[in-house]
BALOBA-1460 file (C-alpha; in Angstrom, 3 decimals):
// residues 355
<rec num="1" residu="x" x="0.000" y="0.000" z="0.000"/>
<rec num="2" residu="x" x="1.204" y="3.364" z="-0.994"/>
<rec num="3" residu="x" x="2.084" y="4.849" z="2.837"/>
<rec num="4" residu="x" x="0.309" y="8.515" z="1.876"/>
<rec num="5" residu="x" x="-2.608" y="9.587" z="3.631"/>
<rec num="6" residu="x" x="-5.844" y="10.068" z="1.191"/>
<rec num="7" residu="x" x="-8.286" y="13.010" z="1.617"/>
<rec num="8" residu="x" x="-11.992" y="12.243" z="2.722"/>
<rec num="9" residu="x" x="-14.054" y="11.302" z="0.115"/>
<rec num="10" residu="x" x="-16.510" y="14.003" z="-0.984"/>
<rec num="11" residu="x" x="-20.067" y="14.314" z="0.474"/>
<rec num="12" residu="x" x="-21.790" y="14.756" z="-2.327"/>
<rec num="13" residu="x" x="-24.136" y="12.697" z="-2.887"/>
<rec num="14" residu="x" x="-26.418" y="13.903" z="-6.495"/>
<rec num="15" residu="x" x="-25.614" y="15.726" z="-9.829"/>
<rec num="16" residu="x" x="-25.825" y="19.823" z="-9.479"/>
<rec num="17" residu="x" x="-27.698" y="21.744" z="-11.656"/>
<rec num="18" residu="x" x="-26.111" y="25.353" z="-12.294"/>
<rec num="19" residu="x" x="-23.131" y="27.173" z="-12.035"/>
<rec num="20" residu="x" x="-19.040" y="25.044" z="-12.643"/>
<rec num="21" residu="x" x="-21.281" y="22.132" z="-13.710"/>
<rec num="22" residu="x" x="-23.271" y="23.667" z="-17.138"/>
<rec num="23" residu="x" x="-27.068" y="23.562" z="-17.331"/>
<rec num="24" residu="x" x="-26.643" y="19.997" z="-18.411"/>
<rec num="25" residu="x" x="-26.249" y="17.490" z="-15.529"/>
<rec num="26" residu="x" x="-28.988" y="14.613" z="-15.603"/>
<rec num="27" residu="x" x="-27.240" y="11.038" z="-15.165"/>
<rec num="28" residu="x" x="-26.139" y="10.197" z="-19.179"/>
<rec num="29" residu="x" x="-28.643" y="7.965" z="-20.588"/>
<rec num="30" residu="x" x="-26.068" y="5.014" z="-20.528"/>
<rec num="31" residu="x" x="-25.864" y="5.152" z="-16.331"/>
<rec num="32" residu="x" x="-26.864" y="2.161" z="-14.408"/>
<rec num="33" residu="x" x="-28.137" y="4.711" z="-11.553"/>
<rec num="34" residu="x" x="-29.852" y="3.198" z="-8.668"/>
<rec num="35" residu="x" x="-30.282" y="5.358" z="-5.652"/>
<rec num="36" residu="x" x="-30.966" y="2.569" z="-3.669"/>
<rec num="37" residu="x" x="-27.037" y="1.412" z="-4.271"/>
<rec num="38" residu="x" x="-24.330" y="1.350" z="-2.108"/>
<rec num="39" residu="x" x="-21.650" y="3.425" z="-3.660"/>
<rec num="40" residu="x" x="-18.559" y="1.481" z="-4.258"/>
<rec num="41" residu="x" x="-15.393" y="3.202" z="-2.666"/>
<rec num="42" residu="x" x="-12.103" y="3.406" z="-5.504"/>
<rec num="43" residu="x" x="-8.709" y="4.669" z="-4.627"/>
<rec num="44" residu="x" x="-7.026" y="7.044" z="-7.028"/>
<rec num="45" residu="x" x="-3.964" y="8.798" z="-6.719"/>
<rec num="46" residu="x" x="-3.842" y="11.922" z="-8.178"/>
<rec num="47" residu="x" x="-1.062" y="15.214" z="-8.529"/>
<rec num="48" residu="x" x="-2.405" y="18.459" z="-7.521"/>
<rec num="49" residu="x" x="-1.923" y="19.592" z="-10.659"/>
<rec num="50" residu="x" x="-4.566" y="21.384" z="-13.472"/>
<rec num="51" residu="x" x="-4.354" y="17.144" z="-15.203"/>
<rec num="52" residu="x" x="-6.542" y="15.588" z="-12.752"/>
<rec num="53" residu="x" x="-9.288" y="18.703" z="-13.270"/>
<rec num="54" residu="x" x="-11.619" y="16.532" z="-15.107"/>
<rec num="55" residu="x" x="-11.729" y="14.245" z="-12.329"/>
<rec num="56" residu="x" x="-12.485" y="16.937" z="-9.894"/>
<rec num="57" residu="x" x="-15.067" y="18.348" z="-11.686"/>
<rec num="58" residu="x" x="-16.835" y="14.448" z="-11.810"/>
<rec num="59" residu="x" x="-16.479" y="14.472" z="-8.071"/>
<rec num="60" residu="x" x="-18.060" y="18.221" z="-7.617"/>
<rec num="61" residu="x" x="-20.865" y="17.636" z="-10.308"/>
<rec num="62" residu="x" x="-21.997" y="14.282" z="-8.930"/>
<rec num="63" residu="x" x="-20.804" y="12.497" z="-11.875"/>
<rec num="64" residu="x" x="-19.004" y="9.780" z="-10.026"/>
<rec num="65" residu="x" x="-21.990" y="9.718" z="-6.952"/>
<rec num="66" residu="x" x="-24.506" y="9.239" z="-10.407"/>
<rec num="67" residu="x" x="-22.544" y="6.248" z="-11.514"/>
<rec num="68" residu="x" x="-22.381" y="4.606" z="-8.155"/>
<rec num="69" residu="x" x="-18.938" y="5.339" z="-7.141"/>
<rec num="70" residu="x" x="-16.822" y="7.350" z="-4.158"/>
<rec num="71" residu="x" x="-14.194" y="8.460" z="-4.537"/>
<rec num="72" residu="x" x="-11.089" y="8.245" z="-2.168"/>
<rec num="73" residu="x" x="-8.173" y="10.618" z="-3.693"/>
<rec num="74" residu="x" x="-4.606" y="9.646" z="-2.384"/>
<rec num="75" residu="x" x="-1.949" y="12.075" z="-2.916"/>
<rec num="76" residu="x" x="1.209" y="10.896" z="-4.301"/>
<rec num="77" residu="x" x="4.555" y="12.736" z="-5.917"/>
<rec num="78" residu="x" x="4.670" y="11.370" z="-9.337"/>
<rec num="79" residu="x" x="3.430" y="8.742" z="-11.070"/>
<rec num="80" residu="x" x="6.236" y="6.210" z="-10.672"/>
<rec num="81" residu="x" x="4.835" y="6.316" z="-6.606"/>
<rec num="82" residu="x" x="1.330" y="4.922" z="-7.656"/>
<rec num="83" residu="x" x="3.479" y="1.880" z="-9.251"/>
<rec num="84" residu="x" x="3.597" y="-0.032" z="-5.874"/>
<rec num="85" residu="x" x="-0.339" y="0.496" z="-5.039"/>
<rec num="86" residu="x" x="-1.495" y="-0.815" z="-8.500"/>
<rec num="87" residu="x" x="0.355" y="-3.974" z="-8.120"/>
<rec num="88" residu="x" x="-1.042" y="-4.565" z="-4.747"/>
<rec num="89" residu="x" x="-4.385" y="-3.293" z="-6.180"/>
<rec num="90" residu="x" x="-4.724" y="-0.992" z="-3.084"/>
<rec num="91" residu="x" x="-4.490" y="1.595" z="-6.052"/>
<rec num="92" residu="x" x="-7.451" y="1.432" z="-8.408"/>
<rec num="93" residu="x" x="-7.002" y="4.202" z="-10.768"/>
<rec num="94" residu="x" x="-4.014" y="6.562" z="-10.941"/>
<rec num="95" residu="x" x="-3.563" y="9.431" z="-12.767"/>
<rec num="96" residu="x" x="-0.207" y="8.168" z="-15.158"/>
<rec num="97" residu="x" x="2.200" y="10.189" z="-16.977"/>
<rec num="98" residu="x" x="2.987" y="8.469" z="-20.178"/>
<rec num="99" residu="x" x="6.379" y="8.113" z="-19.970"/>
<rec num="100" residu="x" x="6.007" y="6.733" z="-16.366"/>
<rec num="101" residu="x" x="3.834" y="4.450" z="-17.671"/>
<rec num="102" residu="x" x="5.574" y="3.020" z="-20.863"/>
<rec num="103" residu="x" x="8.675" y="2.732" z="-18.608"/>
<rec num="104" residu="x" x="6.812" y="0.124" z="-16.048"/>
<rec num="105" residu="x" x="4.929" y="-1.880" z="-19.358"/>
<rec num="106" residu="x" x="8.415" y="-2.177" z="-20.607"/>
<rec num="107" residu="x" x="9.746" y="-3.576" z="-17.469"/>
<rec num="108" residu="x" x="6.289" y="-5.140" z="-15.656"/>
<rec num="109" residu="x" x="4.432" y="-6.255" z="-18.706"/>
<rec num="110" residu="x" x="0.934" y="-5.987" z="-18.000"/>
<rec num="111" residu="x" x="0.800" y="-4.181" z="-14.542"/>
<rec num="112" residu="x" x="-1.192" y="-1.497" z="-15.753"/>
<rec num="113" residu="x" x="-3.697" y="-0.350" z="-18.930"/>
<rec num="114" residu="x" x="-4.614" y="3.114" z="-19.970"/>
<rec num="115" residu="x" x="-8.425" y="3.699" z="-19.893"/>
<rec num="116" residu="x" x="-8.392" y="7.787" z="-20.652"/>
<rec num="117" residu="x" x="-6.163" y="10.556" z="-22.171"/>
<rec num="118" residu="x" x="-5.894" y="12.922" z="-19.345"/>
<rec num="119" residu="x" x="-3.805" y="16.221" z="-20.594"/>
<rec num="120" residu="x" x="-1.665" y="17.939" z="-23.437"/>
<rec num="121" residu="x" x="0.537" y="20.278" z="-23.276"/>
<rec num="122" residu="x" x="0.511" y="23.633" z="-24.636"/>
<rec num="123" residu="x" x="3.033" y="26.288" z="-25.017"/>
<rec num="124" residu="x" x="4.055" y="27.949" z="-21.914"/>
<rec num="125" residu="x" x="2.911" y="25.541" z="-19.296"/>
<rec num="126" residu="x" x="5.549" y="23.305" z="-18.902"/>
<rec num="127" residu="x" x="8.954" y="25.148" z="-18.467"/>
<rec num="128" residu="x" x="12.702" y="24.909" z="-16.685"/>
<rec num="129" residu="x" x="12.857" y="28.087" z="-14.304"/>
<rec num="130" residu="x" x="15.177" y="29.229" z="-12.056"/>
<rec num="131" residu="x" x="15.608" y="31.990" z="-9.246"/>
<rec num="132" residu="x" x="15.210" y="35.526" z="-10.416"/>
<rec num="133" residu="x" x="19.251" y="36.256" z="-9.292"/>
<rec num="134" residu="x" x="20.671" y="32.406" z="-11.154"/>
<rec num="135" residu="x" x="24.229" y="32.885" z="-12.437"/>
<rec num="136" residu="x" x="22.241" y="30.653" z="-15.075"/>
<rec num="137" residu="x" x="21.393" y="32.801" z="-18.174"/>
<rec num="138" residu="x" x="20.584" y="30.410" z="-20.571"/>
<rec num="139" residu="x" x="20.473" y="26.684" z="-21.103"/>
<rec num="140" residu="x" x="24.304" y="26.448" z="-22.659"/>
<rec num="141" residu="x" x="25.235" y="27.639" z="-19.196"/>
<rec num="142" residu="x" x="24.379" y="23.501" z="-18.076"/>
<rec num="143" residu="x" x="27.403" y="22.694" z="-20.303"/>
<rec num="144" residu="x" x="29.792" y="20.666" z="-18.097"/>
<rec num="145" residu="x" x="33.476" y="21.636" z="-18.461"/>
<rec num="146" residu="x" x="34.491" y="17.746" z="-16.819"/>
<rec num="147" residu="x" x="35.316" y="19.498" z="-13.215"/>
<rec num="148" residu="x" x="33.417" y="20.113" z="-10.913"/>
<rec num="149" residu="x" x="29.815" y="19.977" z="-9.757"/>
<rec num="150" residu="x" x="27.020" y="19.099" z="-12.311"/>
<rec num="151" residu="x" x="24.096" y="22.001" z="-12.695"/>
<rec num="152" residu="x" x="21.278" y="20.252" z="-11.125"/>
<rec num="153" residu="x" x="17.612" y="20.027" z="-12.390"/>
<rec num="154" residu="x" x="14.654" y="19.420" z="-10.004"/>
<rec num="155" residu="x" x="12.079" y="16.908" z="-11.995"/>
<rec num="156" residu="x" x="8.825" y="15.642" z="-10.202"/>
<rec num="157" residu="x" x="10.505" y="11.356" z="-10.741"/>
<rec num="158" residu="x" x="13.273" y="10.229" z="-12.549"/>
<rec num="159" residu="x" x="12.685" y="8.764" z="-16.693"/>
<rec num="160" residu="x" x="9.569" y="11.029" z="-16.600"/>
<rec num="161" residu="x" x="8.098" y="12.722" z="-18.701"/>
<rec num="162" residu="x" x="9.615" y="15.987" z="-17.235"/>
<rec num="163" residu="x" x="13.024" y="14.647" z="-17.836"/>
<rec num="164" residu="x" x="12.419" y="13.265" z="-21.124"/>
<rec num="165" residu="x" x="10.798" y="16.779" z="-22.126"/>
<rec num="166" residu="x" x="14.102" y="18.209" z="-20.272"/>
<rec num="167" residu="x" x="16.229" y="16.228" z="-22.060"/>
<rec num="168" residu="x" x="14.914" y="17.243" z="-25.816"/>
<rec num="169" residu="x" x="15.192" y="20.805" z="-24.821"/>
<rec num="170" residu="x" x="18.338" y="20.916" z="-23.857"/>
<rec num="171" residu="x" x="19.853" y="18.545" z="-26.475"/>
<rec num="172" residu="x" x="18.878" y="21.745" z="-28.614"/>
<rec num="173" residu="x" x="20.790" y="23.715" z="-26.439"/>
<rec num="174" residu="x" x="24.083" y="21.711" z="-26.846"/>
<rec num="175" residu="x" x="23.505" y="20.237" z="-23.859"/>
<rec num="176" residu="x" x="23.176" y="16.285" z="-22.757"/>
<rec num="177" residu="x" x="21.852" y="14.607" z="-19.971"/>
<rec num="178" residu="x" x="25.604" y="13.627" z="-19.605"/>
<rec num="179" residu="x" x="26.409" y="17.481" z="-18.328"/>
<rec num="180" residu="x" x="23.404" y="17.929" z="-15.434"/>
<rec num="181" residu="x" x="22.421" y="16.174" z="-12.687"/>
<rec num="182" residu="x" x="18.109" y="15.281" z="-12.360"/>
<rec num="183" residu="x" x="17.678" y="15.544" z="-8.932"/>
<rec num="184" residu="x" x="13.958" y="14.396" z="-7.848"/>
<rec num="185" residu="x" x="11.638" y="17.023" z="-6.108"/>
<rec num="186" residu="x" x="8.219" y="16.656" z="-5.525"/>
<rec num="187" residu="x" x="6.012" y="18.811" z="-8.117"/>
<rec num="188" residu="x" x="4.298" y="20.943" z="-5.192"/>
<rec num="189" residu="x" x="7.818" y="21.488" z="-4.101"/>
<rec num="190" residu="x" x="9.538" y="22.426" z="-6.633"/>
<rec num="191" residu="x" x="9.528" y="26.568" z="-6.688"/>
<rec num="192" residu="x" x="10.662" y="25.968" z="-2.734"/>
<rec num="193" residu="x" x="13.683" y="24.090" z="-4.190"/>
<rec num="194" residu="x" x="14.748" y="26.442" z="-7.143"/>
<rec num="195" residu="x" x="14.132" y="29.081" z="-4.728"/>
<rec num="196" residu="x" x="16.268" y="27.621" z="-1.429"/>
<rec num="197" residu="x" x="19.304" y="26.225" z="-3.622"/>
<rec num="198" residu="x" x="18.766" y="22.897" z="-3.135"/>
<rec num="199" residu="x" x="18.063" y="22.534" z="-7.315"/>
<rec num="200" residu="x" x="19.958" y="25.155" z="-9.661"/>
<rec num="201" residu="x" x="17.379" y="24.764" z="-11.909"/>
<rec num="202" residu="x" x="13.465" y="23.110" z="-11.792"/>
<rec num="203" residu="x" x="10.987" y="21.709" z="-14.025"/>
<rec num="204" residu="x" x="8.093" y="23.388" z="-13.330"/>
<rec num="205" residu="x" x="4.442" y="23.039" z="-14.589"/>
<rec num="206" residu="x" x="1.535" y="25.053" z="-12.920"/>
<rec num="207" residu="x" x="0.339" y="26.054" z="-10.694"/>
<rec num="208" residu="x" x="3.854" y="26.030" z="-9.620"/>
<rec num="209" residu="x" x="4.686" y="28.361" z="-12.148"/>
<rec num="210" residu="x" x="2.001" y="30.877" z="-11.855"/>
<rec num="211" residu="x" x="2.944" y="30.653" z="-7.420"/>
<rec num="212" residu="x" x="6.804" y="30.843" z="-8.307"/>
<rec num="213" residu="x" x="6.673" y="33.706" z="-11.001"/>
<rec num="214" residu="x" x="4.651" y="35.663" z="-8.723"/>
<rec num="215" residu="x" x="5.628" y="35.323" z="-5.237"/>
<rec num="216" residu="x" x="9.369" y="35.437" z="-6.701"/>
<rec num="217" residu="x" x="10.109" y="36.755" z="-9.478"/>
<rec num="218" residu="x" x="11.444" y="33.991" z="-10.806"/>
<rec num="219" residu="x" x="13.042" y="33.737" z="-14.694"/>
<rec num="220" residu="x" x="12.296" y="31.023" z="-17.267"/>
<rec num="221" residu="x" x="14.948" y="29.754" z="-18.969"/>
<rec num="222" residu="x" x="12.768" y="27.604" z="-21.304"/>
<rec num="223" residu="x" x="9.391" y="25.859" z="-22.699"/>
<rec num="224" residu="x" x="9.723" y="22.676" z="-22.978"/>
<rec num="225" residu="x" x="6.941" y="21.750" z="-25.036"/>
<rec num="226" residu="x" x="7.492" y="23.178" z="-28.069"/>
<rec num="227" residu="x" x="9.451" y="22.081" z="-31.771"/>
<rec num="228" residu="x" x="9.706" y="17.984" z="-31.171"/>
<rec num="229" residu="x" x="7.962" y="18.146" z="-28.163"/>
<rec num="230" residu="x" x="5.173" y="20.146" z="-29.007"/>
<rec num="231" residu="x" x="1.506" y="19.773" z="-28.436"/>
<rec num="232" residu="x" x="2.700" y="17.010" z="-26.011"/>
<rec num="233" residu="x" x="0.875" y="14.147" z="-24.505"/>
<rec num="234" residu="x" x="1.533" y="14.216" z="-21.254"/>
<rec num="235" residu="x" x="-0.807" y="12.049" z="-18.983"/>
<rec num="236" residu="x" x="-3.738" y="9.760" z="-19.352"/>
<rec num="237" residu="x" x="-5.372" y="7.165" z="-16.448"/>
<rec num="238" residu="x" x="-4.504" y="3.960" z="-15.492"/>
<rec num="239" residu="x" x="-6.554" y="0.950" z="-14.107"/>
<rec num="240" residu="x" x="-4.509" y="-2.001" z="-12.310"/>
<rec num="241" residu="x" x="-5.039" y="-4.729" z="-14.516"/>
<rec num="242" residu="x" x="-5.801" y="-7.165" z="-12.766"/>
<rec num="243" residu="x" x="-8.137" y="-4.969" z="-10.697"/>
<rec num="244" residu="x" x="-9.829" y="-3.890" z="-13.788"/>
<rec num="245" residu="x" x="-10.357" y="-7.288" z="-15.125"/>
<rec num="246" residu="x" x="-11.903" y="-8.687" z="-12.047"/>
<rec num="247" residu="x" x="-14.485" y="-5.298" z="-11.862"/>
<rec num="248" residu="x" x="-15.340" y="-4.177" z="-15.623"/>
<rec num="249" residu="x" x="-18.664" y="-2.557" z="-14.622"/>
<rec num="250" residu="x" x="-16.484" y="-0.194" z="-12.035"/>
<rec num="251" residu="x" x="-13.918" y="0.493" z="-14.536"/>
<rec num="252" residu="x" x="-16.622" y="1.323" z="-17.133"/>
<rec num="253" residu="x" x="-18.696" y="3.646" z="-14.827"/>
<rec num="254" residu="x" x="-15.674" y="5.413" z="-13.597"/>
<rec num="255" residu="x" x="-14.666" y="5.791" z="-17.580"/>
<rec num="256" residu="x" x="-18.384" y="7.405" z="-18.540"/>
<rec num="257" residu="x" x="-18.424" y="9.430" z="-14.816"/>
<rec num="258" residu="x" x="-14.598" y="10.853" z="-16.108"/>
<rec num="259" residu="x" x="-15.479" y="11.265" z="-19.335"/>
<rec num="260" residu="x" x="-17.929" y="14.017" z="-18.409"/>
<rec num="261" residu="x" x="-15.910" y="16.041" z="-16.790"/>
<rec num="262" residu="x" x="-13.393" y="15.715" z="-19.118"/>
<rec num="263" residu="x" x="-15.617" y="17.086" z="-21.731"/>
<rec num="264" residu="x" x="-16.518" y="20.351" z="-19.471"/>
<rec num="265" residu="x" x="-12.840" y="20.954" z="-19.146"/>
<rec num="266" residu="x" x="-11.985" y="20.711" z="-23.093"/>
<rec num="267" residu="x" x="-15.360" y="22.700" z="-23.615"/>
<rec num="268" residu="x" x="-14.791" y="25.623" z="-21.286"/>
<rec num="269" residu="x" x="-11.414" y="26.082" z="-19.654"/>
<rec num="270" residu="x" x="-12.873" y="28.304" z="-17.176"/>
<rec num="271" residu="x" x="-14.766" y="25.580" z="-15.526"/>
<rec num="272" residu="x" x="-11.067" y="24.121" z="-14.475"/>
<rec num="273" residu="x" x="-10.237" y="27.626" z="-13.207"/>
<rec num="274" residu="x" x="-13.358" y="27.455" z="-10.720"/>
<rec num="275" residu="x" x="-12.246" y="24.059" z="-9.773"/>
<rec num="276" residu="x" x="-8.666" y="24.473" z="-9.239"/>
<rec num="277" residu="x" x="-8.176" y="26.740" z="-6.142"/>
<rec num="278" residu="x" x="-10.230" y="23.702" z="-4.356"/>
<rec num="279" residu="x" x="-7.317" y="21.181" z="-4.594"/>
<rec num="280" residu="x" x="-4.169" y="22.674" z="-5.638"/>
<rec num="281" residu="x" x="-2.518" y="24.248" z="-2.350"/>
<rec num="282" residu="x" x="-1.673" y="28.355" z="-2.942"/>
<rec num="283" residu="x" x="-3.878" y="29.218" z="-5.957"/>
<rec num="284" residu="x" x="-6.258" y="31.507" z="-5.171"/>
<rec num="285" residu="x" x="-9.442" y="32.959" z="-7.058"/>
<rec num="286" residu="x" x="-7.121" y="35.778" z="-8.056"/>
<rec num="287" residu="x" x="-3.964" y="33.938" z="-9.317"/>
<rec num="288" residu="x" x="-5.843" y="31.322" z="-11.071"/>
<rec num="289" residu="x" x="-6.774" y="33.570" z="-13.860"/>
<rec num="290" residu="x" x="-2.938" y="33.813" z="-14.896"/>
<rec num="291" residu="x" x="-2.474" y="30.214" z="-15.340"/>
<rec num="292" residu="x" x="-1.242" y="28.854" z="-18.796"/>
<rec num="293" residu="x" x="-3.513" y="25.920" z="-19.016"/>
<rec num="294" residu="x" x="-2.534" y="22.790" z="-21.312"/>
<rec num="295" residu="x" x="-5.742" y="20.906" z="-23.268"/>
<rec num="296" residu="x" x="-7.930" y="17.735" z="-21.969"/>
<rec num="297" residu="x" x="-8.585" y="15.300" z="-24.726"/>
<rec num="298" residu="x" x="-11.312" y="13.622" z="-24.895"/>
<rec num="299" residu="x" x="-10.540" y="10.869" z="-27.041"/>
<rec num="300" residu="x" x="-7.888" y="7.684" z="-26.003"/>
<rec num="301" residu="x" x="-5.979" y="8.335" z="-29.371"/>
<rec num="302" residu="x" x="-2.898" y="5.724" z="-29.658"/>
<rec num="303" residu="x" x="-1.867" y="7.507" z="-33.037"/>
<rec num="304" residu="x" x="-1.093" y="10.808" z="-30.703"/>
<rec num="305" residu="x" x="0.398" y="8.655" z="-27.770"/>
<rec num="306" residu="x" x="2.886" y="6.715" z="-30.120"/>
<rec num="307" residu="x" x="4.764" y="10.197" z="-30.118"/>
<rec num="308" residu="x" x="5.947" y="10.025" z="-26.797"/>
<rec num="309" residu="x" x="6.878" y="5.930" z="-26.803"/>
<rec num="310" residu="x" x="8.461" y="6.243" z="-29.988"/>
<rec num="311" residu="x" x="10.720" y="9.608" z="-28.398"/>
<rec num="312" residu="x" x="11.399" y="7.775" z="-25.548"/>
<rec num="313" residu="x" x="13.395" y="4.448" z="-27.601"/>
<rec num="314" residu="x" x="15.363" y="7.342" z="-29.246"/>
<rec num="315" residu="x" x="16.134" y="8.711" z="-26.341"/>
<rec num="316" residu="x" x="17.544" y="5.447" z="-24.819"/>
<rec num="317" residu="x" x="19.780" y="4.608" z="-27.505"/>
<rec num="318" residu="x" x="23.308" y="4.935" z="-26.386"/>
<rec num="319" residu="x" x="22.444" y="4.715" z="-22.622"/>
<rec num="320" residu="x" x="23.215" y="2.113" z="-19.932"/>
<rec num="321" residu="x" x="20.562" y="-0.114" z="-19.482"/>
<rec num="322" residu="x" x="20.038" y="1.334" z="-15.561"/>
<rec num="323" residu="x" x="19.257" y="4.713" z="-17.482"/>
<rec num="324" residu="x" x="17.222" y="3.752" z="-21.048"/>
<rec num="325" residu="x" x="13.469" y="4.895" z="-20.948"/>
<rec num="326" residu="x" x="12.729" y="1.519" z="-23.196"/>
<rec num="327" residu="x" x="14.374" y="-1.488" z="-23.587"/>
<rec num="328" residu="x" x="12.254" y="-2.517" z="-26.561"/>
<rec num="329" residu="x" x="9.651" y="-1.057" z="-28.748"/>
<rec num="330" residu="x" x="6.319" y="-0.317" z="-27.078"/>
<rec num="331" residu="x" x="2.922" y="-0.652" z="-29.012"/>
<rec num="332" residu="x" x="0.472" y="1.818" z="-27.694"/>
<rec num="333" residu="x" x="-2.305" y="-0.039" z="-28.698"/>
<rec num="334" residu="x" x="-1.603" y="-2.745" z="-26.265"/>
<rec num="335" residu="x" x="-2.023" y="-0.560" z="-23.370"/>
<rec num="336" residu="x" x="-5.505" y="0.250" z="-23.912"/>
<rec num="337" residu="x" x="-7.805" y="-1.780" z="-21.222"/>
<rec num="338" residu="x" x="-10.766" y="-2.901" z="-22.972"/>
<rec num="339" residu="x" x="-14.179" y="-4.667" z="-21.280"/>
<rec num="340" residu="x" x="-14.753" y="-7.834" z="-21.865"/>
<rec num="341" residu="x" x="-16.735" y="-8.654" z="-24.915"/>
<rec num="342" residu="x" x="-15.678" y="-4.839" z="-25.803"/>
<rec num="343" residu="x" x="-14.384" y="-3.572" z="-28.909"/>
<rec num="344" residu="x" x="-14.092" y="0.429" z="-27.257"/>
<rec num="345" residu="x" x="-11.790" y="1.251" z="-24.407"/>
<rec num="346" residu="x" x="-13.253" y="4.741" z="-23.783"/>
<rec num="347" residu="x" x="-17.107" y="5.265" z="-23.873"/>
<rec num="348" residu="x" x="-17.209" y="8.607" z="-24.451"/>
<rec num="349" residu="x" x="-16.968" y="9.937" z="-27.982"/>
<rec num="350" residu="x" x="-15.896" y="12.944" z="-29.164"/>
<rec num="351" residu="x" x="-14.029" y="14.733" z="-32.181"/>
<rec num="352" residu="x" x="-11.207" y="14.830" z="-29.080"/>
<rec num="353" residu="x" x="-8.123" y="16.457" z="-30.894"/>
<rec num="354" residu="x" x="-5.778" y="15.929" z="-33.679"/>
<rec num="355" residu="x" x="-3.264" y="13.435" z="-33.666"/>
C-alpha cells in the first residue's frame, strides 16, 4: 500500500444543476443509476496539478456519486509512486504520466492499462525556471566543463516525462543529460527548491509556475513543449489490470463518470479555473486567472500517444541499461484496457483532438 494519507471522500451525494457544472447534468442515458445502491469506494492517486481537473469536476458535479462510485483521492509525488499500489491493487485508478507508464509496461508487462487521455501540453505551461538572481542565463550555461559539480535540475521522478521533455530541450541547447544532474523534487515542491538552492534549476508546470513567477520573481529559462515536443501528450489514467479485469462494470462507470468532466474541461477552460483553487494548495481565485492551461482530450488516441513511446526508444539509444526509458519497442495499442466482450476502451466519444 502506498504509505500517503488520502483526503476524505466528498459528500456529495447527487448531480448539481447550475453554475461550474453547465445547465446539463442529468445522469447520461447510458448510467446504471440506482439510488438505492451502495456506492462502491475506488482509490485514485492523483497530482495536484490542473491534469486531474476533469476528475475533480466528476467528483463536484456528482458524476461519479450518479454512476455509483466514491471516490477516495490519495496524494502521491509522481506517477512512478502509484506503481507499488497498483500492483497490490490498493491503487485502483491513478492518474499516469505516459512516460512513467511506458517505462513500467516495458519492465512489468501488463501491470497497468490506460483507460483515458488525461492532458496535453501547450506552449508555456511546462517550463525549466530558475531563481530571479541564477548565475544561469541560458540553457548552454548547463554545459559541463568535466570538473566540478554538475548544474542540477529538479524533476517531479526520474525517466519522466519531465526529464524526457528536459532532455529534448536541452539537447537543442548543446547540452546532454551527460552534463546535469536530475535531482527528484516533488512537483508541489519544486519553486521551494529552485528558490532555497537545493536545485539550480526546476521543471516546473503550474500552478507552480504561476505561485513561483509571482511570489518570486522567478526567470524562465525555457518551454519545454514546443518544436519535437510540441503539443505534447503528457498524462492519461490507469486501471490495475488485474483490478480492472476482475471489476469491468467499475472500470466502465468510472470511464463514462470521467469522461464528463473531461468534456466540461476541453469545452470551457474556465470551468477548471473554478475548480482548481479547491485542490491545488496556494492558488487563489485571483492567481488562477494567470495560469497557462494545457488541453484535456477527450478521445484515447494511440496515433497521438505513439509520439511520446516512440521519443522515448530514441532517447535510450546509447544509454546504460540502468538509465534507457525503453528497452524494446512499445505498441500503444496494447495498453488500452478494454471490457470484456468490448471492442471500445473509452465510452465517451468525441471529435477529441488531432493526432
Amino acid at each position: 500500500m502506498i504509505a500517503i494519507g488520502c483526503a476524505p471522500p466528498s459528500s456529495i451525494t447527487a448531480p448539481r444543476s447550475t453554475g461550474i457544472c453547465g445547465p446539463n447534468t442529468a445522469p447520461a442515458s447510458s448510467a446504471t443509476t440506482d439510488a438505492a445502491r451502495e456506492p462502491v469506494s475506488l482509490q485514485v492517486a492523483i497530482i495536484s496539478i490542473p491534469d486531474v481537473a476533469p476528475a475533480k469536476l466528476a467528483e463536484h458535479c456528482g458524476f461519479f456519486a450518479t454512476e455509483g462510485l466514491k471516490i477516495r483521492w490519495t496524494e502521491i509525488r509522481g506517477s512512478a509512486d502509484a506503481v507499488p499500489g497498483l500492483a497490490s491493487g490498493d491503487t485502483h485508478v491513478a492518474l499516469w504520466n505516459y512516460v512513467t507508464g511506458y517505462a513500467v509496461e516495458d519492465r512489468q508487462p501488463g501491470l497497468a492499462r490506460l483507460i483515458a487521455d488525461a492532458y496535453q501540453a501547450e506552449n508555456e505551461c511546462f517550463l525549466l525556471m530558475v531563481r530571479r538572481d541564477s548565475p544561469i542565463q541560458s540553457l548552454a550555461d548547463l554545459k559541463w566543463n568535466g570538473t566540478g559539480k554538475k548544474k542540477t535540475i529538479g524533476v517531479g521522478t526520474f525517466k519522466s516525462v519531465s526529464t524526457l521533455t528536459a532532455e529534448s530541450t536541452l539537447r537543442i541547447a548543446g547540452v546532454t543529460a551527460d552534463d546535469i544532474k536530475f535531482v527528484q523534487v516533488p512537483l508541489p515542491q519544486m519553486a521551494a527548491a529552485v528558490q532555497a538552492g537545493r536545485v539550480d534549476m526546476g521543471w516546473m508546470t503550474e500552478p507552480g509556475i504561476t505561485l513561483y513567477k509571482t511570489k518570486y520573481g522567478a526567470r524562465v529559462l525555457a518551454d519545454v513543449a514546443t518544436a519535437g515536443t510540441s503539443q505534447w501528450p503528457i498524462a492519461g489514467w490507469a486501471v490495475s489490470t488485474k483490478w480492472a479485469d476482475a471489476h469491468p462494470d467499475l472500470v466502465v462507470r468510472f470511464q463514462r463518470a470521467l469522461a464528463r468532466g473531461q468534456e466540461l474541461a476541453a469545452q470551457d477552460d474556465s470551468t477548471v479555473r473554478k475548480i482548481l483553487p479547491s485542490y491545488a494548495l496556494g492558488i487563489d481565485d485571483k492567481l488562477v486567472g494567470a495560469i497557462k492551461l494545457g488541453s484535456f482530450p477527450t478521445t484515447l488516441n494511440p496515433t497521438r500517444l505513439q509520439r511520446v513511446a516512440d521519443a522515448m526508444l530514441e532517447a535510450s539509444k546509447g544509454k546504460a541499461e540502468a538509465d534507457k526509458y525503453l528497452t524494446k519497442p512499445i505498441d500503444v495499442t496494447d495498453l488500452l484496457w478494454q471490457a470484456p466482450g468490448s471492442a471500445s476502451t473509452f465510452p465517451f466519444s468525441s471529435p477529441g483532438v488531432t493526432p
